[in-house]
C-alpha positions in Angstrom: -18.9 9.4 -2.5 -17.3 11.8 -0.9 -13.8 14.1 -2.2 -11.7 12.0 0.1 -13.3 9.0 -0.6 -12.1 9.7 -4.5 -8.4 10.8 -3.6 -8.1 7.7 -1.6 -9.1 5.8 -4.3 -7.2 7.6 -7.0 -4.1 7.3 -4.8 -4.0 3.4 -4.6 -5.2 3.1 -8.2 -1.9 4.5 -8.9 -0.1 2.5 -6.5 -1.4 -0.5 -7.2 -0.6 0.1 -11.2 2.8 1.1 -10.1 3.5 -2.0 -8.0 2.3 -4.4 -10.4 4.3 -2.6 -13.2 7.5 -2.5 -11.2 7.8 1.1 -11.6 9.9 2.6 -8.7 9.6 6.3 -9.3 5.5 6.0 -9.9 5.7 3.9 -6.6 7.5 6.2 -4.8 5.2 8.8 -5.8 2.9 7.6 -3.5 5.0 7.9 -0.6 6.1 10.8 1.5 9.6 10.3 2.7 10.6 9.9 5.2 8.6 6.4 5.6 8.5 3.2 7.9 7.5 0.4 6.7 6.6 -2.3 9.0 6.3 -6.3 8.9 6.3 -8.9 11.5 9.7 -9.5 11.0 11.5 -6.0 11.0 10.8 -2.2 11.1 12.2 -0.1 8.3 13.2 3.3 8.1 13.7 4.7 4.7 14.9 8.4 4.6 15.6 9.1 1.3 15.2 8.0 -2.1 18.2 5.9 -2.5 16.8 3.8 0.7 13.4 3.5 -1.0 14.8 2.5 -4.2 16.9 -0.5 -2.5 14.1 -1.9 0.0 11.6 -1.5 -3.1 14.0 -3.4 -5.5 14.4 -6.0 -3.0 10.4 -6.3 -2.9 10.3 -6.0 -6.0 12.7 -8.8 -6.7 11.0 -11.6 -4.1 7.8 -10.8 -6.4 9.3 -11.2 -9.7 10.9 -14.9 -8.4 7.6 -15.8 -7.4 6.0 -15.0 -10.3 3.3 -13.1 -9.3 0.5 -12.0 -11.6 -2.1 -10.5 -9.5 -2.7 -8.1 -7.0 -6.4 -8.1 -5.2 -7.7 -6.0 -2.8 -9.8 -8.2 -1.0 -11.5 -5.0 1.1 -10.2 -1.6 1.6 -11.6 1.3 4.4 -10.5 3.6 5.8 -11.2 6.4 8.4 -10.9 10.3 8.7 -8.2 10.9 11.7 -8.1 14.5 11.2 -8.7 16.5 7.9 -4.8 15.8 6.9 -4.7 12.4 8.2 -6.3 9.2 7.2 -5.7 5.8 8.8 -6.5 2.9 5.8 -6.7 -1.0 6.3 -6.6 -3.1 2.8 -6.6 -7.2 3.1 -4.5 -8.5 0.0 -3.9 -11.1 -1.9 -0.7 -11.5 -3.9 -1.8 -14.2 -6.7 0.9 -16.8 -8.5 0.9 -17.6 -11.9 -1.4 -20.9 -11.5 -3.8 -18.5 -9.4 -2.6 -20.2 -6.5 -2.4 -17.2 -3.4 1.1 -16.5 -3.3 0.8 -14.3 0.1 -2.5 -12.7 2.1 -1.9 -10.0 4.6 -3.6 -6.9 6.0 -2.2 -3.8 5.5 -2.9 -0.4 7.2 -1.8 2.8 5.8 -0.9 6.0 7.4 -1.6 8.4 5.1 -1.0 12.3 5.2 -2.3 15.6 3.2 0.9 17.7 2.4 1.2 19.8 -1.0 -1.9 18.9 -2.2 -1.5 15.1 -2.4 -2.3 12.3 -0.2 0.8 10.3 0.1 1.7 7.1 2.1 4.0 7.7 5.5 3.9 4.4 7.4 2.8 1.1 6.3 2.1 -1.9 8.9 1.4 -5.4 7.3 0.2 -7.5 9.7 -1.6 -11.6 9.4 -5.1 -11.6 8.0 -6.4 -12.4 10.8 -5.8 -8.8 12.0 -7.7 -7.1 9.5 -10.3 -4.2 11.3 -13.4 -2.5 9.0 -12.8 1.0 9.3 -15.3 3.9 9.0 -15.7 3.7 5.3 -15.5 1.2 2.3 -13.9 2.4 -0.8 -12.9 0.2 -3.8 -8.9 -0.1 -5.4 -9.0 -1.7 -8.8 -6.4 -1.3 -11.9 
């Protein structure tokens, strides 16, 4: 396994703890801002940490109402765009409390080395069915 490989992994380790405990300032420690974030439905900017806090809380809040329990990585990879720059794709599951899958989505991450840190710039969640196997497998588990 290579050092990127590890980063990567250590990276959404974190993230993924941080999401699933709610915790906004280890979340945004994941993220370089400014970000966009982007879904189907809308594009968001978020320039600054009072931004991140709000559109976080309001994920944060449609997760807690659905009573979500799990979060699974169904397959992660990613790809070396340059040696500052790494393009990710993660399918997810968002489990409910009767395991029932609350949501599924693909995700892919733009990801850039600054100040010795891999952080996240620009996520776009797109249907399942879009999901692409990039250059390398690595594994995100809490």
């Amino acid at each position: 396994m290579n050092s990127i490989q590890q980063e990567l992994e250590q990276l959404f380790q974190r993230y993924l703890k941080a999401f699933h405990q709610q915790n906004m300032v280890q979340t945004q420690q994941c993220y370089q801002l400014p970000c966009t974030l982007h879904t189907p439905d809308k594009v968001v900017l978020i320039e600054d940490d009072s931004a991140f806090e709000r559109e976080f809380l309001d994920i944060f809040t449609v997760l807690s109402h659905a009573d979500i329990t799990q979060f699974v990585a169904l397959k992660a990879s990613f790809s070396e765009l340059s040696e500052n720059l790494l393009l990710a794709c993660v399918d997810w599951q968002f489990i409910g409390p009767n395991d029932e899958v609350f949501t599924d989505f693909s995700a892919f991450y733009h990801i850039a080395f600054n100040d010795g840190q891999w952080k996240i710039f620009n996520v776009v969640s797109q249907e399942l069915s879009q999901s692409v196997q990039l250059n390398t497998p690595f594994n995100i588990s809490l």
